[in-house]
SEVO-572900 format. One record per residue: residue in one letter; x, y, z of N, C-alpha, C, CB in turn. Coordinates in steps of 0.1 Angstrom, whole numbers, plus 5000, padded with zeros to 4 digits. Glycine has a CB too. Layout:
N
aXYZXYZXYZXYZ/...
//
This chain:
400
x401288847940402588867935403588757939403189007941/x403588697951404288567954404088497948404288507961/x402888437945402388347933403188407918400488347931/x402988437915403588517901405488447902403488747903/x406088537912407188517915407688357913407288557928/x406288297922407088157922406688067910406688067934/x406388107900405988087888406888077879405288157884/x407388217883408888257876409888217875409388337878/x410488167893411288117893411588007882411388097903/x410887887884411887757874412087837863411087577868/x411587907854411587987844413488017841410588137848/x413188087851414788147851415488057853415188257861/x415587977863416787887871416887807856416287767888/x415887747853415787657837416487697828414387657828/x416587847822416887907813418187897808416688007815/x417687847798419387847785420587927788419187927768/x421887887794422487987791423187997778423287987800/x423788147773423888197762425088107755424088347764/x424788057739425487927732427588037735424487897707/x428287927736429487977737429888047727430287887740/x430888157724431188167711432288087704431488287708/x431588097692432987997682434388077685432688017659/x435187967687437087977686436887977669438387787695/x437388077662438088137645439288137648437688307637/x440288197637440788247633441288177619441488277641/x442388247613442588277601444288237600442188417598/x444688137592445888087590446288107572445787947596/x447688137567447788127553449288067554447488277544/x448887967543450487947541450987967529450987817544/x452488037531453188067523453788007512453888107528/x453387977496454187887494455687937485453387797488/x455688067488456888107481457688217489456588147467/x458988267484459288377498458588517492461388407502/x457588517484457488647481455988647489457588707464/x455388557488453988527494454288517511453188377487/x455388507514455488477530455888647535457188337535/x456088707527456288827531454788957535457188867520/x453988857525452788947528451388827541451988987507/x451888747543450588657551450388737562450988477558/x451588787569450988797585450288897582451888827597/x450188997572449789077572447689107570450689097564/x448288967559446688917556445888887559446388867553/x446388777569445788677582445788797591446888527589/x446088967596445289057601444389077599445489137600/x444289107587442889207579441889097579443189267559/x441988957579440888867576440388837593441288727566/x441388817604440888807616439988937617441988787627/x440489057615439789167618438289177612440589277614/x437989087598436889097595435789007599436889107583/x437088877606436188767614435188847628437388627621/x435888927630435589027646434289097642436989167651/x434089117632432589137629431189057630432689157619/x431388957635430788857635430288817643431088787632/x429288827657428888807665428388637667428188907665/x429088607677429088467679430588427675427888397672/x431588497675432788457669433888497680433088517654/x434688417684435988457694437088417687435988387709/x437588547682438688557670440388557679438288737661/x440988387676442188387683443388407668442288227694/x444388537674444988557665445988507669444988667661/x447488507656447788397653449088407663447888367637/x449088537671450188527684449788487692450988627689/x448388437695447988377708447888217704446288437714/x447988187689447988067687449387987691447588057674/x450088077685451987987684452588077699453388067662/x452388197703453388277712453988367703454588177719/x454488477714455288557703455988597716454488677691/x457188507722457688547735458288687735458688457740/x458888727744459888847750461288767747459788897769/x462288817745463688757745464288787758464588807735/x464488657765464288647779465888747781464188457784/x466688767776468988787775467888977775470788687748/x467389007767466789167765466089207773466089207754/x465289127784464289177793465589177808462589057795/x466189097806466989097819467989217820467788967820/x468689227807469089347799468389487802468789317784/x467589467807466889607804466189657820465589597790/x466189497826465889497842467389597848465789287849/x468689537842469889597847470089747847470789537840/x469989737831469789927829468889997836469289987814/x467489907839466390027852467290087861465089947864/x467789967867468689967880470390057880469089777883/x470990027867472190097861471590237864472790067843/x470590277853470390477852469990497871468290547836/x468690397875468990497889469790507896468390487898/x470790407896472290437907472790567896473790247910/x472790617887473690687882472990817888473990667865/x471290827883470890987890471290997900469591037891/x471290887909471490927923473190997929470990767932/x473990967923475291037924475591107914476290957926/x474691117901474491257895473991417906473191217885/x472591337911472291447923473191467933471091407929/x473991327939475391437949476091447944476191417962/x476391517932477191587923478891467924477391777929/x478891337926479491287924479891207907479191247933/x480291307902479891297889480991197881479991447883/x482391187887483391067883482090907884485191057899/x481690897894480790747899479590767889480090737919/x479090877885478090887877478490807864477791027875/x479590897861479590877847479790737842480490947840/x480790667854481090497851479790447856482690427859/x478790457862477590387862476490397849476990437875/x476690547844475790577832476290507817475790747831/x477990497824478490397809477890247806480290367809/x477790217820477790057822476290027819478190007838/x475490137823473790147822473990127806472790327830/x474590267797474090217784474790117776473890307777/x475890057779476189907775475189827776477089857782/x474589837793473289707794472389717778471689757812/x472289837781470989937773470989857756471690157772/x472589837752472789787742471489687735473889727745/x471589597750470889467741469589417746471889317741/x469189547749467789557756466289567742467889727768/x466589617737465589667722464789607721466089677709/x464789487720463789387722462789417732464489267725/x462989437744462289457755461689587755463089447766/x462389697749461189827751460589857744461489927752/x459789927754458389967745458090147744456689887755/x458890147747458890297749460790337749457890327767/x461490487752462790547748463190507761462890707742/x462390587773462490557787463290417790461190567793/x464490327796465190437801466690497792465490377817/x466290467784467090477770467590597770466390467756/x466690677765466690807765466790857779465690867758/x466790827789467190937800468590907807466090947812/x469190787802470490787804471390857791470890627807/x470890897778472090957768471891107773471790937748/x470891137779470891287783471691277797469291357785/x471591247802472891217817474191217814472791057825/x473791097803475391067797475891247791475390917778/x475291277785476091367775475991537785475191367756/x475091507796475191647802476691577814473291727813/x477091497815478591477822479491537814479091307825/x479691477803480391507792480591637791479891467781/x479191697791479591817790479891887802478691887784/x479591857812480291927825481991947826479891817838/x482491797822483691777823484491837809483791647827/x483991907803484392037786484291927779486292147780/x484391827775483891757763482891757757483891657765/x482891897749481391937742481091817731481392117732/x481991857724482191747707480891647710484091617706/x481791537720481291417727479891457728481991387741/x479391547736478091567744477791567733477691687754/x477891657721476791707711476191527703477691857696/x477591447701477191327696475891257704478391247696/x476191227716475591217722473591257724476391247727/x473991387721472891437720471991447704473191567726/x472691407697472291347679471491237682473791297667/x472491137692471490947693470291007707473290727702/x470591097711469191127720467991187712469491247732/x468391277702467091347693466891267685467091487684/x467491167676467291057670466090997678468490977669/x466290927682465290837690464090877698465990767699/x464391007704463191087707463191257706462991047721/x462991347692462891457690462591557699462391447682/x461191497708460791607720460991527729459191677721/x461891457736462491417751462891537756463791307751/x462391597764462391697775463891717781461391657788/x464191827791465591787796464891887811467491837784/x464891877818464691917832465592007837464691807839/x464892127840465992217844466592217856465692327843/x465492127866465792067877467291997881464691967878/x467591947870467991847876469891947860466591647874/x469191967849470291947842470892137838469791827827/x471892177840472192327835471592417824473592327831/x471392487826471192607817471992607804471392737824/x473292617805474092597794474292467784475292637799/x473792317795473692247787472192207779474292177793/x471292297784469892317778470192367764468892437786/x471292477766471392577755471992467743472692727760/x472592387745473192347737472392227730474392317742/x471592157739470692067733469892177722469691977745/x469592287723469092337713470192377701468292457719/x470992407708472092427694471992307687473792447697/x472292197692472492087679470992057677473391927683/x469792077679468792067676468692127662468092117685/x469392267661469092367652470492337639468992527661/x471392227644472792227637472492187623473992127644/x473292197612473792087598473391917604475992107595/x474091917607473991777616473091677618474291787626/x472091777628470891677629469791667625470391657638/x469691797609468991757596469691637586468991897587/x470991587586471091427579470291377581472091327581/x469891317571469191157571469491057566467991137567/x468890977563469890797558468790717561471590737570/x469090607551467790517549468290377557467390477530/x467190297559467690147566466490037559467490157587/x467189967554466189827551466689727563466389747532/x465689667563464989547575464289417566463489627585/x465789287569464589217568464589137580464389137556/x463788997571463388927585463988777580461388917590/x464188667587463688517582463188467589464388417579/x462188397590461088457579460488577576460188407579/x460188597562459588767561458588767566459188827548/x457888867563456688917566456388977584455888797561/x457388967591457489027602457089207602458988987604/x456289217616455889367616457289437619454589407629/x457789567615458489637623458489757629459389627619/x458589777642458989917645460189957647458589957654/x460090097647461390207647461290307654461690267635/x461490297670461590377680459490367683462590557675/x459290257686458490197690456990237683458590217702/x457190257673456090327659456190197646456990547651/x454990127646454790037634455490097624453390007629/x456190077614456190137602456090067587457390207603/x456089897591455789847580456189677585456689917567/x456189617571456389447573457489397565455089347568/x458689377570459389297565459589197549459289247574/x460189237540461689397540460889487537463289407526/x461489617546460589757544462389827541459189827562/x461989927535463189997530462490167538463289977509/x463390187548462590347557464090457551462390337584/x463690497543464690627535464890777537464490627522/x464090787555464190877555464490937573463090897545/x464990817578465390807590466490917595465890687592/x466690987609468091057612468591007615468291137618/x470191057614471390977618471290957633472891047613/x471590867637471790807654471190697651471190887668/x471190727664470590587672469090557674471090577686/x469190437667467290417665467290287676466290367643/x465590247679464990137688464590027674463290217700/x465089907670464589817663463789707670465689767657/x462689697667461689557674460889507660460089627690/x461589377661460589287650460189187653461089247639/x458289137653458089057658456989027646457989067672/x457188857648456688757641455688677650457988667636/x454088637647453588547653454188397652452288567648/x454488347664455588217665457088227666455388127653/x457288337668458688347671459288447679459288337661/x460388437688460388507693460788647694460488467696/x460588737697460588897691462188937693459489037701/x462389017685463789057680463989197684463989057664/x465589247684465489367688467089437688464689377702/x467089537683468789567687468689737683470189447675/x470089797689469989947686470589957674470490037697/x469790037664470090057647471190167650468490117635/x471890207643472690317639472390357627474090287640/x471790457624471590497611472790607604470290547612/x473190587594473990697590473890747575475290647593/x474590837570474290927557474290787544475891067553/x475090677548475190537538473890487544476790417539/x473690407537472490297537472790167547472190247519/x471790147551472090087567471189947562471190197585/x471489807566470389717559470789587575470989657537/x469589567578469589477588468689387587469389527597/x469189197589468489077587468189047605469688947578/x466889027606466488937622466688787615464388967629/x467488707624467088607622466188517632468088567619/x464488477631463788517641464288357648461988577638/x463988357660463588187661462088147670464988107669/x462088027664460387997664459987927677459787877652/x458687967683458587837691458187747689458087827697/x458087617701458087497699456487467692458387427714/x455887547692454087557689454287617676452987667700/x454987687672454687707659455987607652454787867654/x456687527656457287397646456587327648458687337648/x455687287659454787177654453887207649454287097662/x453087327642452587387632452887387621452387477633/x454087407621455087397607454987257601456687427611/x455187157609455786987609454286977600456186867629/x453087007601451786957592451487077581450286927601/x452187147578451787247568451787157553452887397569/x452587077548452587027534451286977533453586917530/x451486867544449486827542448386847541448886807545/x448787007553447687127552447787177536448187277563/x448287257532448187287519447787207510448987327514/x447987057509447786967501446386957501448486867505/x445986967510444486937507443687077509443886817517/x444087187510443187327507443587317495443387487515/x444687307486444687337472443887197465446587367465/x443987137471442787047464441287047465443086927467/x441187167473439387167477438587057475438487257469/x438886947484437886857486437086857497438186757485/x435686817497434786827504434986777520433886757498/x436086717527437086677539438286667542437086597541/x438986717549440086777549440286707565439986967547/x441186557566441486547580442586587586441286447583/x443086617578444586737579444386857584445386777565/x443286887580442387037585442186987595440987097579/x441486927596440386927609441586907623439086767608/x442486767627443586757629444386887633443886697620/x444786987627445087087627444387197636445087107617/x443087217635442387327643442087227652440987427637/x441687107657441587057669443087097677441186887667/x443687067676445487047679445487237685446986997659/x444687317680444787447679443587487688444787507666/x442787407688441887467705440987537693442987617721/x440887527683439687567673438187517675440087527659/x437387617666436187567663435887537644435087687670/x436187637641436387647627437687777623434787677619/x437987757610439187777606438987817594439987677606/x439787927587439588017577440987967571439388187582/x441187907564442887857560442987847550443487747562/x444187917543444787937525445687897524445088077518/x446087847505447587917501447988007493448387857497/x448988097496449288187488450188167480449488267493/x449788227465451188257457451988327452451288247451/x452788367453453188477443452788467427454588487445/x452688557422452088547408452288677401450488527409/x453788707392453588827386453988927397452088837380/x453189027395452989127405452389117418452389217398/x451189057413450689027423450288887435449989077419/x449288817438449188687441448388587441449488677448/x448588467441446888347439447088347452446688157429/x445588377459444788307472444288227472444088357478/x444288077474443287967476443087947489443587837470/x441787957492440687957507439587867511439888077507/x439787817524438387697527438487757541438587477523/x436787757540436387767555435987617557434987887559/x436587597569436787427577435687467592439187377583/x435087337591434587277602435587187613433487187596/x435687237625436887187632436787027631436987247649/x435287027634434786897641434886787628432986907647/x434586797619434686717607435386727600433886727600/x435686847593436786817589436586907574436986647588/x434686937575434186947563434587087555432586937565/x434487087544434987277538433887307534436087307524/x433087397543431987457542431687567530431987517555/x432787647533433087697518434387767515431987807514/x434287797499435787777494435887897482436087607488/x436687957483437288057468438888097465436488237470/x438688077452440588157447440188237440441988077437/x441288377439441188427435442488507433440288437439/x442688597425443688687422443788787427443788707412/x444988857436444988967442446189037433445288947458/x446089167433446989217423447789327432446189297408/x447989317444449089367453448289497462450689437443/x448989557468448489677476448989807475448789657489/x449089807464449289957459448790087460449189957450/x447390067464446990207468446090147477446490307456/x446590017487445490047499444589937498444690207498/x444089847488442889807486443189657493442289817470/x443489607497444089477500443489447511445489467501/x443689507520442489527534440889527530442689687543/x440589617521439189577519438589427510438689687512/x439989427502439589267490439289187503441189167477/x440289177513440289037523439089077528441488997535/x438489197538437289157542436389147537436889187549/x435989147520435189127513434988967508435489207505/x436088867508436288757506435688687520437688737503/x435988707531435788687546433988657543436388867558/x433788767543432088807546431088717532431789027546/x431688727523431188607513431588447518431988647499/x432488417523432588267528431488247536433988227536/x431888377547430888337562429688367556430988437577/x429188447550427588507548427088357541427388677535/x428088267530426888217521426688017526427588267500/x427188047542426987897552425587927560428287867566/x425388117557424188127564424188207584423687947562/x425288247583426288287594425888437594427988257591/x424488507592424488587591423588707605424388567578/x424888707616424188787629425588887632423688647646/x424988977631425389097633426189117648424189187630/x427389227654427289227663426589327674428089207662/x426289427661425789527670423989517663426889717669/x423189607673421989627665422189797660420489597676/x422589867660422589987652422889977640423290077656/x421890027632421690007618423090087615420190067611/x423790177615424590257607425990237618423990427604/x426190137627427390067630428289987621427089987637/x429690047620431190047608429990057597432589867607/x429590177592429390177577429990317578427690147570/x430690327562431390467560430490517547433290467557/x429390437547428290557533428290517520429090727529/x429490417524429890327507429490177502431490317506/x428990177510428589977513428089957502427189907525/x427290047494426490027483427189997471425690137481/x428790057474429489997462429789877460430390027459/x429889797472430389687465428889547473432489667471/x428389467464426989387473427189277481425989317464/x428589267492429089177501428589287513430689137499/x427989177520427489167534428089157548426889057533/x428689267550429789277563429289277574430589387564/x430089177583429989107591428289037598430689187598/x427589017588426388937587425489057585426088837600/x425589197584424489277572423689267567424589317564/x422789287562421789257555422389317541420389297561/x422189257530422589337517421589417511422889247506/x421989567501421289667497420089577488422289787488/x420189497476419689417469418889307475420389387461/x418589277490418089147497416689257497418989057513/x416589347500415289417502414389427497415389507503/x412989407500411989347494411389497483410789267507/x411589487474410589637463409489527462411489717442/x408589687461407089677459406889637447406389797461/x405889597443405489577428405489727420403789497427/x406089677402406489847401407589947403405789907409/x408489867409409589947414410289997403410489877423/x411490047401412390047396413189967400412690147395/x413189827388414389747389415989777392414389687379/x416189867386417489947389417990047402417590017377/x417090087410416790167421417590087427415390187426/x418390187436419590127446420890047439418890007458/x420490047425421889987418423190047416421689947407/x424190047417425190147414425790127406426090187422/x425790007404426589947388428189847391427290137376/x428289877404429789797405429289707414431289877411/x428189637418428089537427428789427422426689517429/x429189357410430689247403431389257412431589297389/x431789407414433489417418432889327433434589637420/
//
């Protein structure tokens, strides 16, 4: 057995360690403002289909450029922590004059914090403080407003009997149940640049301009963020009129020097030639290995995609397709891109899977369409016996 052992050893100590994985990702550039509104969106769905791919370390495109905090909103919001607990604390010795000018000052901070939260907390537990003073001191009116920009922004925010009256429990349920806090009112959002994600009381709800027509009146949480720039944020007011709000984002220093080579970049993916040192240049500068990079157009309704998978090192376009997308109307846009994805990668020969379970991400349907996700083996690669039924396993839409 020692003998054996020591046999073994150089074996092991020798042994290959495992090849690093490829640095991807996926870049598109915009060449019009209607096509800039849908990229970030795109460059999702196609990183997400790169992640299928074993041997692939998929860097997305806010770890490429930054997508900071706004430094004026995090400090903002460091103040308000500190504002709401001095206020409970002379809430609790019923020193309620010191409360209430600490709970004002808290949600002033609070103002220009939006950016920074991620959550209502401490937002929402200073308008309930705020408006159970109010109401201590008979200023119902006040309290109930108050308590409109509190259910606004969080519908089931609790109220502690511990800490807040019985009668003003009662009343958070009255206006719960009022005329009042059934209004709604719509808010469009945009961005510059478009295509920015947004949330609305810390819930995705779409990408920049999104038109949301069905918001309650108060006070909402606005956070818009853009890969390369830095995140945005302010408290919405929604009301029975139509509410419309521009981020204007600003970029970092990593995504203007991204920006400063984009003509050249496009210049030579719309020219699909066999070297690209503008490419290559580009994902080196980016800590890449290879690079999934388009341009988009607007077109009509919908848009032209032109696409080349780049070799970091060379420069070379391994492979290349345009094609016509006809918008996202009922959803399909996420599957076109990882269908495009898995045809570039599958036909360099890139084809290793990341899991070994045969019926890993399949939903039953693969058969409709004959692209090969995330290195799969296709329904039609399978060897029939002599005799078969040529048509066996065909479904008829393998084209699409």
């Amino acid at each position: 057995m020692k003998a054996l052992a020591l046999l073994l050893l150089p074996a092991l100590a020798f042994a290959a360690p495992p090849p690093a994985a490829r640095r991807v990702s996926t870049l598109l550039v915009p060449m019009d403002p209607g096509a800039e509104a849908a990229s970030v969106q795109m460059e999702g769905y196609m990183n997400a289909a790169l992640g299928q791919f074993a041997g692939m370390s998929v860097r997305k495109s806010e770890e490429l450029f930054g997508m900071p905090e706004d430094p004026e909103a995090k400090a903002s919001l460091d103040r308000g922590r500190k504002g709401y607990s001095e206020s409970v604390a002379a809430f609790d010795k019923k020193e309620y004059e010191d409360a209430e000018r600490k709970v004002r000052a808290t949600l002033k901070e609070l103002q220009g914090a939006a950016a920074a939260m991620r959550g209502c907390s401490p937002l929402c537990d200073a308008l309930a403080l705020y408006a159970a003073l109010l109401h201590l001191r008979g200023d119902t009116e006040e309290a109930k407003l108050a308590l409109i920009d509190l259910m606004a922004l969080s519908p089931t925010h609790e109220l502690s009997p511990k800490r807040f009256s019985r009668e003003f429990i009662s009343l958070r349920v009255q206006v719960a149940t009022s005329r009042t806090s059934q209004l709604r009112g719509s808010a469009t959002v945009k961005s510059r640049p478009a295509g920015a994600r947004v949330f609305v009381d810390g819930e995705a709800v779409g990408f920049t301009p999104v038109t949301l027509p069905t918001l309650p009146i108060g006070k909402h949480m606005l956070r818009v963020e853009r890969p390369g720039f830095r995140q945005y944020g302010q408290l919405m007011e929604v009301a029975t009129d139509d509410v419309e709000v521009t981020a204007n984002l600003v970029p970092t220093s990593a995504y203007k020097a991204y920006d400063a080579k984009l003509d050249r970049v496009a210049g030579e993916v719309s020219r699909a030639g066999p070297k690209a040192s503008g490419v290559a240049a580009l994902i080196q500068s980016l800590g890449l290995d290879r690079l999934l990079i388009g341009t988009l157009r607007s077109q009509g309704e919908g848009s032209e995609l032109t696409l080349g998978y780049y070799d970091g090192r060379t420069g070379e376009r391994m492979a290349g397709r345009r094609m016509a997308l006809q918008g996202d109307e009922y959803g399909q846009l996420k599957n076109e891109m990882e269908r495009v994805v898995n045809q570039l990668v599958n036909s360099i020969g890139e084809k290793v899977s990341k899991s070994r379970d045969p019926l890993d991400n399949r939903g039953g349907m693969e058969d409709w369409s004959g692209e090969d996700r995330g290195g799969r083996t296709k329904a039609q690669d399978k060897q029939r016996k002599p005799g078969d039924d040529p048509l066996d396993g065909v479904s008829g839409t393998e084209d699409w």
